[in-house]
matplotlib code that plots the C-alpha trace (Angstrom):
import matplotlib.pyplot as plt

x = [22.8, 23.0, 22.4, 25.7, 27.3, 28.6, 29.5, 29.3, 31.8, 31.8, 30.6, 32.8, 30.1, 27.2, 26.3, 26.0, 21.9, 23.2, 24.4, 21.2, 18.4, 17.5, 18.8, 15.9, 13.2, 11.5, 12.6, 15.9, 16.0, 14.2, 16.7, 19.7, 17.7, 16.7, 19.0, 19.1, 22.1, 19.9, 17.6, 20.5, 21.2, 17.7, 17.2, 20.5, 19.7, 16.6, 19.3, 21.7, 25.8, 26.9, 24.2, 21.9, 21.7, 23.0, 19.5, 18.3, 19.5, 18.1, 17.5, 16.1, 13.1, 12.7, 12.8, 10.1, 7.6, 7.7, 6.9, 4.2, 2.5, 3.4, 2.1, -0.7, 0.6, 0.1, 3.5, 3.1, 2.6, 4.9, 7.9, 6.7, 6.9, 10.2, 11.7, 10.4, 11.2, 14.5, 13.8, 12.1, 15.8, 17.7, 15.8, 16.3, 19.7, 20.4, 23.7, 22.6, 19.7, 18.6, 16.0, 14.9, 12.9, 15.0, 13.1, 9.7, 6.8, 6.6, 10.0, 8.0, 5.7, 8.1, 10.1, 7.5, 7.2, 10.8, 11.1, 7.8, 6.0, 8.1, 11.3, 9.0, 8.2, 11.7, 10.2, 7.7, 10.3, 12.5, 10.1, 9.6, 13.1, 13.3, 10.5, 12.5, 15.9, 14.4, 12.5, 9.3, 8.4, 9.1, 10.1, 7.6, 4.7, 5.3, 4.1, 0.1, -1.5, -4.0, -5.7, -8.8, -9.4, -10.8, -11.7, -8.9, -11.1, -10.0, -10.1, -12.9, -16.7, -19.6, -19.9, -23.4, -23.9, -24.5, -21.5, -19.5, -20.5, -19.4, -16.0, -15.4, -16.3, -14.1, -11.3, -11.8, -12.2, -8.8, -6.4, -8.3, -7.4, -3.4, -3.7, -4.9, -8.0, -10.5, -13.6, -17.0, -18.3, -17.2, -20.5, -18.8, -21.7, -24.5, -23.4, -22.6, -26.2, -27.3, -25.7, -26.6, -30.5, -30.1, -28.8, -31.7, -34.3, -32.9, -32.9, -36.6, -37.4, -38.6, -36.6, -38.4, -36.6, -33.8, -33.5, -33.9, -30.9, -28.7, -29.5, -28.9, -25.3, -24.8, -25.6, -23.4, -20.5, -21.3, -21.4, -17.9, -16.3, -17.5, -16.2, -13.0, -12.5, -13.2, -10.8, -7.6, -4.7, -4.1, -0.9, -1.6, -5.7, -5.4, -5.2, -1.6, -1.8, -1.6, -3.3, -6.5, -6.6, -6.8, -9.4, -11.5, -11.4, -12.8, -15.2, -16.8, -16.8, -18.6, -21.6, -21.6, -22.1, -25.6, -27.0, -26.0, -23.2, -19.9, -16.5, -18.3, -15.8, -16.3, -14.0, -12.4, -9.1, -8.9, -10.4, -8.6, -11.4, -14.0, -17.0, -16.8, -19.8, -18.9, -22.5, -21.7, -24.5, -23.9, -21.5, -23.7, -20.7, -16.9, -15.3, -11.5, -9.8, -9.6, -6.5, -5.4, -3.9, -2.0, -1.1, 0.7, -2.3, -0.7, 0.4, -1.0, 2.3, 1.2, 3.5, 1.7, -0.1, -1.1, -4.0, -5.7, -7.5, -10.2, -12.6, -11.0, -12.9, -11.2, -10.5, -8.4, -6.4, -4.9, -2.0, -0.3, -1.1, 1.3, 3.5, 4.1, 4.5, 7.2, 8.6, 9.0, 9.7, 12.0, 9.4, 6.5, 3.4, 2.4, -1.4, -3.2, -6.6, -9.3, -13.2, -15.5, -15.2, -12.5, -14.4, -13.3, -9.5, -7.2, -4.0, -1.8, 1.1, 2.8, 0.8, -3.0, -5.7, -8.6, -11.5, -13.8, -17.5, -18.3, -15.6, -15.4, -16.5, -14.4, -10.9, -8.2, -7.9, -4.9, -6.7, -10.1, -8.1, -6.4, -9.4, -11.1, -8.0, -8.8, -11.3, -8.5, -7.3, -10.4, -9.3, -5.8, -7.6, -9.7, -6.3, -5.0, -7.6, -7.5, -4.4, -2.2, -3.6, -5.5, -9.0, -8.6, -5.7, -5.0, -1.5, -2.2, -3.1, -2.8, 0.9, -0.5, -2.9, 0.3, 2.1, -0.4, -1.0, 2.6, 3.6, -0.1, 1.7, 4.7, 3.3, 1.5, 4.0, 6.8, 4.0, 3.7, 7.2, 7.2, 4.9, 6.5, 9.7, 7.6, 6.2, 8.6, 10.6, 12.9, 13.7, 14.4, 16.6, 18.6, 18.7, 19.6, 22.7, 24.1, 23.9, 25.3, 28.5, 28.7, 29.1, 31.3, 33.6, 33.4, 34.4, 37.7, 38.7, 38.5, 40.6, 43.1, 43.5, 43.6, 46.9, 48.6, 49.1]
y = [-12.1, -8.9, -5.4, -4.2, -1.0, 0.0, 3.9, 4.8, 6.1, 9.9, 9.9, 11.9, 14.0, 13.5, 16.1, 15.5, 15.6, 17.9, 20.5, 20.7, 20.1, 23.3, 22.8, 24.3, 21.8, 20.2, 16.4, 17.5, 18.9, 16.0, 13.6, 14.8, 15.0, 11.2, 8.7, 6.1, 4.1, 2.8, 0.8, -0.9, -2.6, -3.6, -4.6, -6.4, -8.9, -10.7, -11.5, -14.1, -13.8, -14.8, -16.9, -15.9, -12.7, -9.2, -8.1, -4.4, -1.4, -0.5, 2.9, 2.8, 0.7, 2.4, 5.5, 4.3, 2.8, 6.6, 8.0, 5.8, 6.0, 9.8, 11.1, 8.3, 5.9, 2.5, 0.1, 0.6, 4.3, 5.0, 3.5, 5.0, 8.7, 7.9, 7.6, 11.1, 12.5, 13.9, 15.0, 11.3, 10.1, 11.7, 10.8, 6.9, 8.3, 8.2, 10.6, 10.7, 11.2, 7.7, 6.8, 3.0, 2.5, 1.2, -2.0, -3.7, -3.0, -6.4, -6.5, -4.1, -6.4, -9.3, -7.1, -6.0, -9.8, -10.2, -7.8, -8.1, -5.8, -5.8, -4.3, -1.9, -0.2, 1.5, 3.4, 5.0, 5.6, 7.5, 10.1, 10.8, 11.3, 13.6, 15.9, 15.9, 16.4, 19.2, 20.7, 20.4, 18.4, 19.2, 16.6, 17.7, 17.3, 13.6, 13.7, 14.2, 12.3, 11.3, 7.4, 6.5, 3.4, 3.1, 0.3, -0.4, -1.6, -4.3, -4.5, -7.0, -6.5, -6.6, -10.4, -11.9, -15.6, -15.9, -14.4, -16.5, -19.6, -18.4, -17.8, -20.4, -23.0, -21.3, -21.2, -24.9, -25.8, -23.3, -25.3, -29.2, -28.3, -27.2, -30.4, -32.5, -33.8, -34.9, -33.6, -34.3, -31.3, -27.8, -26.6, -23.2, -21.9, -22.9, -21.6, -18.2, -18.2, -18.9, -15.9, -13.7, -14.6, -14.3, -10.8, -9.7, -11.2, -9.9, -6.3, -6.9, -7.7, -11.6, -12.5, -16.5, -16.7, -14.8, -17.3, -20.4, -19.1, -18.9, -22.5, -23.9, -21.9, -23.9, -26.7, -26.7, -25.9, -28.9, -30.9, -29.7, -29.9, -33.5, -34.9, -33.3, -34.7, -38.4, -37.7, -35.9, -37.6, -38.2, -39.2, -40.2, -39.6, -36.1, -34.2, -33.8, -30.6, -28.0, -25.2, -27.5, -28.4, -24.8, -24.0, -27.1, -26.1, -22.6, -24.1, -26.4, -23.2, -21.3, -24.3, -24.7, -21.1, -19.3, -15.9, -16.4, -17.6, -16.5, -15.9, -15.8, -16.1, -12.8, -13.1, -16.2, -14.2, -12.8, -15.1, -12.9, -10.1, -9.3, -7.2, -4.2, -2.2, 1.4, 3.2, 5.3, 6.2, 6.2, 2.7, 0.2, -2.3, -2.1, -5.1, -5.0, -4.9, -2.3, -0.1, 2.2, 5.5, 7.3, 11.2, 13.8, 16.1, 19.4, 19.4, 15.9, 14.2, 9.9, 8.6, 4.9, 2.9, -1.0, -3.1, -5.5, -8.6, -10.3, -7.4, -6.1, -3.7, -0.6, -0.6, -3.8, -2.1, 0.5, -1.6, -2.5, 0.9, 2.8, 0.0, 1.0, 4.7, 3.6, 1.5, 4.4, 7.4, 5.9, 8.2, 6.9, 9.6, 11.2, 11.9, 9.7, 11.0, 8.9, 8.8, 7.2, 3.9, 3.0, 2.9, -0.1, -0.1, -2.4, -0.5, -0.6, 1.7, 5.0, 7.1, 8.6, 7.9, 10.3, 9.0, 12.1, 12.0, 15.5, 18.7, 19.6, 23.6, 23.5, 22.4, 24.4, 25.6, 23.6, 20.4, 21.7, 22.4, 18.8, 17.4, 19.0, 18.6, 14.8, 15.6, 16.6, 12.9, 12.3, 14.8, 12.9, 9.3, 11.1, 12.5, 9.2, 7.5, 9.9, 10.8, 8.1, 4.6, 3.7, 3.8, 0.7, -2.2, -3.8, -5.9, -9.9, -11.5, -10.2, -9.1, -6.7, -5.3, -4.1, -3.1, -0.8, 0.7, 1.2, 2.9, 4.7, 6.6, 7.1, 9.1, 11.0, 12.4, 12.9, 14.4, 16.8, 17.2, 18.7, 21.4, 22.5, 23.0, 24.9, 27.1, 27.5, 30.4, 30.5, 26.8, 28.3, 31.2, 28.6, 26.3, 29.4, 31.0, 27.0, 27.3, 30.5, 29.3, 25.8, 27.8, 29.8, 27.5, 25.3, 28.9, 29.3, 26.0, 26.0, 29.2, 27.9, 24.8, 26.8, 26.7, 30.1, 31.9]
z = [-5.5, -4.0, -5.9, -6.9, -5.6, -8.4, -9.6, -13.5, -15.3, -16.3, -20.0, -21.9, -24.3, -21.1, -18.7, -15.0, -14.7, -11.4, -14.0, -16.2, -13.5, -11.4, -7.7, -5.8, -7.8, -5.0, -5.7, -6.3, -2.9, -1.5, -2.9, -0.9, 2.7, 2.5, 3.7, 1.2, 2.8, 5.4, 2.7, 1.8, 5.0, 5.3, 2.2, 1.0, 3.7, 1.3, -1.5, -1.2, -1.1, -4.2, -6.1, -8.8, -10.9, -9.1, -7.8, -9.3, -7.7, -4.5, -4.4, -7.9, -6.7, -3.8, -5.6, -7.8, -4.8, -3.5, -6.8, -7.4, -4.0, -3.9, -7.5, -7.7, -10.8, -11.4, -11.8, -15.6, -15.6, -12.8, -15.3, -18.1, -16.4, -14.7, -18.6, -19.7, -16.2, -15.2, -11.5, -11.0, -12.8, -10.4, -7.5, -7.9, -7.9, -11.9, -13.4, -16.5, -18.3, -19.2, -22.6, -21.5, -18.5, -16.2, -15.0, -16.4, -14.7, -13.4, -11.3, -9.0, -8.1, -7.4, -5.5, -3.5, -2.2, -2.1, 0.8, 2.5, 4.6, 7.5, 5.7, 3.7, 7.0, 6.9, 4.0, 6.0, 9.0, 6.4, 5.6, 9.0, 9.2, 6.5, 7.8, 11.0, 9.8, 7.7, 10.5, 9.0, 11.6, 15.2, 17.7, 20.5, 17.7, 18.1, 21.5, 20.6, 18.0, 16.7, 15.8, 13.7, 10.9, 7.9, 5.4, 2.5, 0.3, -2.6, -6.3, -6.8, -8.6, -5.8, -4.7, -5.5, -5.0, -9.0, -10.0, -7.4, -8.5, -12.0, -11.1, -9.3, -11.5, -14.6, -11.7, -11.4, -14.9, -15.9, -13.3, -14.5, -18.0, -17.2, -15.3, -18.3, -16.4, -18.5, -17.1, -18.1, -18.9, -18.5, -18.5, -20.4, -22.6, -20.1, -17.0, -19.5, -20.3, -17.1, -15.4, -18.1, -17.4, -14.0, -14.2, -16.4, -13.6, -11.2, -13.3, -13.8, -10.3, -11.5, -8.1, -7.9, -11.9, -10.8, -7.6, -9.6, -11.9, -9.0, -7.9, -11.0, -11.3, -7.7, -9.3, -12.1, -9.8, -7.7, -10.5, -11.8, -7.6, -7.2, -11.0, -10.3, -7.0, -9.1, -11.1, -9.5, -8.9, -5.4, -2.7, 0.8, 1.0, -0.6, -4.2, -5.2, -7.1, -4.1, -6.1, -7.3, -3.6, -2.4, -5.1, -4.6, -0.5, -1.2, -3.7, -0.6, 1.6, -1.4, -1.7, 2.0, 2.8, 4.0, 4.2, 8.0, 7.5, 9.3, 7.4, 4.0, 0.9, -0.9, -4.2, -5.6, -6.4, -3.1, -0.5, 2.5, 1.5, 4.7, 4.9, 6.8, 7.8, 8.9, 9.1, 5.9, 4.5, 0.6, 1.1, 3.5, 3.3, 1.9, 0.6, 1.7, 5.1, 7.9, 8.1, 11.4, 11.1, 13.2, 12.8, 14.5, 16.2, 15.2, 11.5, 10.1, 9.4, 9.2, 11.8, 12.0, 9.7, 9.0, 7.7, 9.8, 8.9, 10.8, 11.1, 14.7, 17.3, 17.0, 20.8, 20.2, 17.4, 19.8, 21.4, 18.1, 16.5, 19.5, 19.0, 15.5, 16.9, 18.9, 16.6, 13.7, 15.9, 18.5, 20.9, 23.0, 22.6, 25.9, 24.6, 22.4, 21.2, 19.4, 18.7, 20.1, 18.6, 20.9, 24.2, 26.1, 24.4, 25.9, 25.9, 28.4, 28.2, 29.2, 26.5, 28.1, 26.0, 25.6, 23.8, 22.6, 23.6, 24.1, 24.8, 28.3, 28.5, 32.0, 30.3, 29.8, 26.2, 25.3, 26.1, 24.6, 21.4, 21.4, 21.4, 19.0, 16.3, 16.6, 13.6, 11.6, 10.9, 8.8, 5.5, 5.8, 5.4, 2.4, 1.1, 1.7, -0.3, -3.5, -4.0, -2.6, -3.7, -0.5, -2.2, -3.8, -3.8, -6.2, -4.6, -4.0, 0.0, 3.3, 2.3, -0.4, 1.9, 4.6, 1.7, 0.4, 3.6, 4.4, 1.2, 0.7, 4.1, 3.0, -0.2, 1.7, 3.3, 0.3, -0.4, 2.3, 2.3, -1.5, -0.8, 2.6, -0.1, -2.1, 0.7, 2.9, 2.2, 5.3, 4.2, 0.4, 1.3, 2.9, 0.0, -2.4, 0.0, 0.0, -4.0, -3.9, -1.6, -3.0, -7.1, -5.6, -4.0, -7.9, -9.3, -6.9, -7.5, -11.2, -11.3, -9.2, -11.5, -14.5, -16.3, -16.5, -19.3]

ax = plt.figure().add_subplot(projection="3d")
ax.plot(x, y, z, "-o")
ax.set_aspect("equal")
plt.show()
């Protein structure tokens, strides 16, 4: 059922948390110059009319994905905080001060997949339109930016064949048992031993031992595949059970793959993961998926961002990225500017693309400066990575990978938007003369009301 629209009741010994919290505290300011309406319509469409449970408030959990995203928590943390935090209360749109965290932390992840990536866009969008609204950002900045891509790397351990074959054969050996297959052996305390040996070979630099370790672990898991194939129940040719099949398909790919091999499985928890090569010089390879970024050239603000799976030429990334610029801003860019790794894009569109090999001494300084702020995207993808939850996902599939990407932007810039607040005194004198009328105004009224004497 859909989340109920329902106002509290004035408590009768409560104070408003508008009366005790100080009105020019950044979130409290934020608060008021995002449109929250606008998540309802897009959201309330992923619950049903009337059946089920009334789903949890909407702007409370959207509230909470741009706190965690924005301030760097985890979905336990980021609850835990909310209960001992005021500002974050009255942000997710709380009256009163509330003492019980509002949702466990695992309703965040389910709805996460409730909504999907598509809708979660519109989360991005709003801060966009906040920093417009607020002038932070100025239209015309939306007509330079600038793209790059970086690797969102996932939360698995380094792959090694040894440790592979491991996992995947307690994998198997968890899902035969809720099954109730009786396999043969389990092979628990000798494959243990076996990887443990192999690690300390390899440590020593024994690498024949350390080999023969790993062939036996491959062994073991063959063994374990082919006696559970035996013994699973099937219908029409195939295993029933459409989780043991899954896991008994990426266990062939795992025995059938090479050192040459294309498509390699790299984690048995997350078989979407790729290998990415970027030429970094401390980090040979990143484990994860590629994610395209897209800021305004002048002041930074992230007006485009997704993941990408299949390991893309960054050329061949362009097309959707502008589309996504588009999409957000309800503006087309007029200059696009990108490095060298997108030399032989296929876009095809309005916006001119200028890929930066060297800068032109001959150019006018307006375009010599444009180019040379297409470095400044690269502290944003750092700033995205450290402080905003991009370094390292830890959200399930190819759906938890968008997701990440999506609201690791939009924290970046609630982020952003907080310290322009802070710093911006034209923006505060404002805010303070509004205070001033708006107390004034409660003042009047309240004397007029008052009975006389």
């Amino acid at each position: 059922m859909k989340p109920k629209k329902s106002t509290p009741q004035r408590q009768l010994f409560g104070a408003h948390l508008s009366e005790l919290l100080n009105p020019e505290h950044p979130l409290y300011i934020l608060s008021q110059q995002i449109d929250w309406q606008q998540f309802d319509v897009a959201i309330d469409s992923c619950y049903a009319e009337e059946l089920g449970r009334p789903g949890v408030n909407t702007r409370l959990m959207v509230g909470l994905m741009y706190l965690k995203h924005t301030f760097n928590e985890s979905d336990e943390s980021v609850v835990a905080r909310w209960v001992e935090n005021p500002y974050w209360q009255y942000f997710c749109g709380c009256q009163y001060m509330q003492h019980e965290p509002p949702v466990d932390s695992s309703m965040m992840s389910k709805w996460r997949k409730r909504v999907g990536a598509e809708r979660l866009e519109k989360l991005l969008a709003a801060t966009i339109q906040a920093a417009l609204s607020m002038k932070a950002m100025k239209p015309h900045e939306l007509a330079q930016v600038n793209v790059d891509t970086t690797v969102q790397e996932k939360a698995i351990a380094f792959p090694t064949d040894a440790r592979l074959y491991h996992k995947m054969r307690i994998a198997l050996i968890r899902q035969a048992k809720r099954l109730n297959l009786p396999i043969r052996q389990s092979y628990r305390f000798v494959g243990k031993k076996t990887l443990f040996m192999q690690s300390r070979y390899a440590h020593a630099r024994q690498m024949k031992r350390a080999a023969k370790m790993t062939r036996k672990l491959k062994t073991l898991l063959g063994r374990v595949v082919r006696d559970i194939e035996r013994k699973a129940r099937k219908t029409r040719g195939q295993i029933a059970d459409e989780p043991l099949r899954e896991l008994l398909a990426l266990a062939h790919r795992l025995l059938e793959q090479t050192r040459d091999s294309k498509h390699k499985l790299y984690s048995v928890h997350a078989p979407e993961v790729e290998c990415i090569a970027k030429g970094k010089a401390h980090k040979r390879y990143e484990f994860g998926c590629k994610a395209s970024v897209a800021t305004t050239s002048k002041s930074n603000w992230i007006v485009g961002a997704h993941a990408l799976h299949g390991n893309p030429y960054d050329g061949h990334t362009l097309q959707g990225t502008i589309t996504q610029i588009e999409r957000l801003t309800g503006t087309s860019p007029g200059d696009v500017v990108v490095d060298q790794g997108y030399r032989g894009h296929n876009y095809t569109g309005s916006a001119m693309v200028h890929v930066v090999r060297t800068i032109p001494k001959k150019a006018t300084r307006t375009f010599r400066s444009m180019l040379k702020r297409r470095a400044a995207i690269e502290p944003t993808i750092g700033h995205l990575k450290s402080d905003n939850r991009l370094c390292r996902n830890y959200l399930t599939g190819k759906t938890g990978d968008q997701i990440n990407t999506l609201l690791a932007a939009a924290g970046y810039n609630l982020r952003k938007l907080l310290r322009w607040i802070v710093f911006s005194p034209v923006f505060v004198l404002i805010l303070r003369f509004k205070v001033i009328v708006r107390l004034t105004i409660d003042r009047l009224n309240a004397s007029s009301h008052r009975a006389p004497t």
